[in-house]
C-alpha positions in Angstrom: 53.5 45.6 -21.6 54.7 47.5 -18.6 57.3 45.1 -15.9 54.6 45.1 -13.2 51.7 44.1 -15.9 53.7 40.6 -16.8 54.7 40.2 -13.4 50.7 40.3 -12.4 50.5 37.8 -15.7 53.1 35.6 -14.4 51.2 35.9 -10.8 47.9 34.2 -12.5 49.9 31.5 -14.1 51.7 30.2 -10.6 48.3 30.3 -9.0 46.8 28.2 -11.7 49.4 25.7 -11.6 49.1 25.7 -8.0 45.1 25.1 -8.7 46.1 22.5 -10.9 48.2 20.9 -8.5 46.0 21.0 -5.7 43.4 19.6 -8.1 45.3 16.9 -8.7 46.4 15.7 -5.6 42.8 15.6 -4.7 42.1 13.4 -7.0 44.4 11.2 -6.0 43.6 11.5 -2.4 39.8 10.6 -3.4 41.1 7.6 -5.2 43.7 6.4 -2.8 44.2 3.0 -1.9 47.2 2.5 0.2 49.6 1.8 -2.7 50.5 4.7 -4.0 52.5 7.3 -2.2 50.9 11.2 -1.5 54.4 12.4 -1.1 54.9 13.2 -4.6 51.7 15.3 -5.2 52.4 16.8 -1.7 55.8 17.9 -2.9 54.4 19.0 -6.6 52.1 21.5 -3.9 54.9 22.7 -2.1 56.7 23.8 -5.3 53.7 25.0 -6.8 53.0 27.1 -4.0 56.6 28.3 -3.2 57.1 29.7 -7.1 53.6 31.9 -6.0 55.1 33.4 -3.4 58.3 34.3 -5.4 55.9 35.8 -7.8 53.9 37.3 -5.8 57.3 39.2 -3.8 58.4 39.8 -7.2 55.1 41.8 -8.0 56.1 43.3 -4.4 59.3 44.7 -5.5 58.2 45.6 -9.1 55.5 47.6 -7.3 57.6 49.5 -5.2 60.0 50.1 -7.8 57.6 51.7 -9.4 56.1 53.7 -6.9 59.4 55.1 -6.3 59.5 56.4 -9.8 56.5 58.6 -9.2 
């Protein structure tokens, strides 16, 4: 498998953990009762969606790199 092919691989893993994520803290948000704190799901979302973006600018790079090849 060519670098940008697994870097489009790893792409759809982070943004199905993030799906997850987002899942789950909705869950929790529909089932919230004032005892439990959101800040933990809210920061599992943050991370999930920061380690998409460093895919995703990783996928950037990978494409250019190979564009430049050409």
């Amino acid at each position: 498998m060519d670098k940008l092919a697994e870097r489009f691989v790893d792409v759809m893993h982070k943004y199905q953990a993030l799906g997850r994520d987002i899942e789950t803290m909705r869950d929790h948000l529909a089932n919230y009762d004032g005892r439990n704190s959101v800040g933990v799901r809210v920061l599992a979302c943050i991370l999930s969606a920061s380690e998409l973006v460093q895919a995703l600018v990783l996928t950037q790079i990978t494409a250019l790199g190979e564009d430049g090849k050409r």
